[in-house]
C-alpha positions in Angstrom: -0.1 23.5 -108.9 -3.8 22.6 -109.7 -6.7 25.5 -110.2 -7.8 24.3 -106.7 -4.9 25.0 -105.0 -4.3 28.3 -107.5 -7.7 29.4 -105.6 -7.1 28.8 -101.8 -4.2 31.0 -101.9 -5.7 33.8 -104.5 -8.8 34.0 -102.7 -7.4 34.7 -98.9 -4.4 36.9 -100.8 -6.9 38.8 -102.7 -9.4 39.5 -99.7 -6.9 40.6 -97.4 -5.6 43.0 -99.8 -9.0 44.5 -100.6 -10.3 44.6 -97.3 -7.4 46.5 -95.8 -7.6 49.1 -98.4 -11.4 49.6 -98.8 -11.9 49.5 -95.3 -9.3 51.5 -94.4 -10.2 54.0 -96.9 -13.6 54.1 -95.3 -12.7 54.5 -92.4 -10.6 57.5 -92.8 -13.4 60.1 -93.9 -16.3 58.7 -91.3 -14.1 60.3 -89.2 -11.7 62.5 -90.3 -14.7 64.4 -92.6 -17.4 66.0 -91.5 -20.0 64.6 -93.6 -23.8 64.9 -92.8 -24.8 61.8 -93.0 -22.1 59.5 -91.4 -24.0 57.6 -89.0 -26.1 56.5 -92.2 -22.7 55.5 -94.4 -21.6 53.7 -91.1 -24.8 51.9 -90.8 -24.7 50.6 -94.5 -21.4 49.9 -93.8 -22.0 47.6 -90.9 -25.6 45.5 -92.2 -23.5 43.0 -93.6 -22.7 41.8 -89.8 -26.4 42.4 -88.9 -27.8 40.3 -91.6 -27.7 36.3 -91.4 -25.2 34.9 -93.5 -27.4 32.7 -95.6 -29.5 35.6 -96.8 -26.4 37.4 -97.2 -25.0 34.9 -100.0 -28.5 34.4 -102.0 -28.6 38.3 -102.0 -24.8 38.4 -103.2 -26.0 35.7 -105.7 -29.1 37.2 -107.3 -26.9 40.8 -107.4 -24.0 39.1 -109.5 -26.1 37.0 -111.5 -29.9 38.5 -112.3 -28.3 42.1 -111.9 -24.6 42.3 -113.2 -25.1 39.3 -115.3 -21.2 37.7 -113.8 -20.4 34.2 -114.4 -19.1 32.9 -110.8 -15.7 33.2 -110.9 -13.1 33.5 -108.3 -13.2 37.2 -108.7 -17.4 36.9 -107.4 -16.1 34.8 -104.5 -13.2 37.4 -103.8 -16.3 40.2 -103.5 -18.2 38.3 -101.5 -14.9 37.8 -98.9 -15.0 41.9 -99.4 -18.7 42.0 -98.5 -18.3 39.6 -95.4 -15.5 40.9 -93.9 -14.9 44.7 -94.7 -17.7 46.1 -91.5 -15.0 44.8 -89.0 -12.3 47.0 -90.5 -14.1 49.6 -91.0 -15.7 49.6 -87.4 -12.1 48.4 -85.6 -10.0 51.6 -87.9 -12.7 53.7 -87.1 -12.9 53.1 -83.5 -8.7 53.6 -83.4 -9.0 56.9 -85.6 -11.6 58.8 -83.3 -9.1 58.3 -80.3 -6.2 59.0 -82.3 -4.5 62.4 -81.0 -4.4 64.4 -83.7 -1.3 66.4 -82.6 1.0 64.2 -83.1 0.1 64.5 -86.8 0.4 68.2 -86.4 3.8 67.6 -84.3 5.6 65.6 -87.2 4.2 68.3 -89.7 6.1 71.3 -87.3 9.9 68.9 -87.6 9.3 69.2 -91.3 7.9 65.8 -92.3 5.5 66.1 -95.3 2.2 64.3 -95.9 3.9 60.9 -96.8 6.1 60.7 -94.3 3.7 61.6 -92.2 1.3 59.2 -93.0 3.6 56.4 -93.3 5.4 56.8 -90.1 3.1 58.3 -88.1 -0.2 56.8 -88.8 0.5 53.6 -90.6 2.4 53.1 -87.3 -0.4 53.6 -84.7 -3.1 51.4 -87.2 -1.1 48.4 -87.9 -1.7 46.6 -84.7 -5.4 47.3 -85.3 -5.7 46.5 -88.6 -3.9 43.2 -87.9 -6.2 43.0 -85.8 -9.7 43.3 -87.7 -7.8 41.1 -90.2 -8.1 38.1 -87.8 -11.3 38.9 -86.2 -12.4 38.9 -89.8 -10.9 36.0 -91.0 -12.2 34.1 -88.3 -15.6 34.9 -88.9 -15.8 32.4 -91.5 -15.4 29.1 -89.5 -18.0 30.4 -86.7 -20.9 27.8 -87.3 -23.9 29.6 -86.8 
C-alpha cells in the first residue's frame, strides 16, 4: 500500500479517535464541574467554528512552524483535523449532558454497579447516538465549500 493511501486511512482513523476523546473529555467537566469560568472555556472551545477557515489554517501553520518548530507531517495534519472538528463535540456532548437525568446515575449506583459499570452502561449508552452524531456533522464539515 503506498504512503498516500497509508495517509487517507491514518488521518480519518486518527481524528476520529482524538476528537471523540478530547471532546468528550471536555465536555464532561463544562458541565458536570462547577468551574467559574465555563462560559469562557466554552467560548475558546467553540472560536474554531467562528473563525473562517483560511485564517484558521495559516494560524495553525505559523503555530506549528515559527512557534513549535514541526516539520509538516501527518501528525500536524491530524491536529489540525483535532482543531477543525473537536467544537462540534464538545458543543453536541455538552448539550446531551446538561439534559441528562442525573438519577439514573444515582439509580445504577443504589443496585450496586460501581463507577465503571456505571459509566459504561449507563452513560456511554445515552452519548453514543450523539457522539455518532457530532462525528458526522463534523466530518462533513470538511467538504462544505465556503
Amino acid at each position: 500500500m503506498s504512503a498516500r493511501k497509508d495517509n487517507c486511512v491514518a488521518t480519518p482513523t486518527g481524528r476520529t479517535s482524538g476528537v471523540i476523546a478530547i471532546g468528550t473529555m471536555a465536555a464532561f467537566p463544562l458541565v458536570r464541574a462547577r468551574l467559574r469560568l465555563s462560559d469562557g472555556i466554552r467560548l475558546l472551545f467553540t472560536m474554531p467554528i467562528m473563525i473562517p477557515g483560511v485564517l484558521l489554517g495559516i494560524g495553525l501553520l505559523l503555530t506549528f512552524r515559527r512557534v513549535l518548530d514541526w516539520d509538516l507531517s501527518l501528525l500536524t495534519v491530524i491536529a489540525g483535523h483535532l482543531v477543525f472538528t473537536t467544537p462540534f463535540v464538545v458543543l453536541i456532548v455538552s448539550a446531551r449532558l446538561q439534559g441528562f437525568d442525573r438519577r439514573l446515575e444515582w439509580a445504577a449506583a443504589d443496585l450496586g454497579a460501581g463507577p465503571a459499570r456505571t459509566l459504561r452502561h449507563i452513560l456511554v449508552g445515552t452519548l453514543i447516538a450523539f457522539v455518532a452524531g457530532s462525528l458526522l456533522l463534523s466530518g462533513g464539515r470538511r467538504f462544505r465549500r465556503p
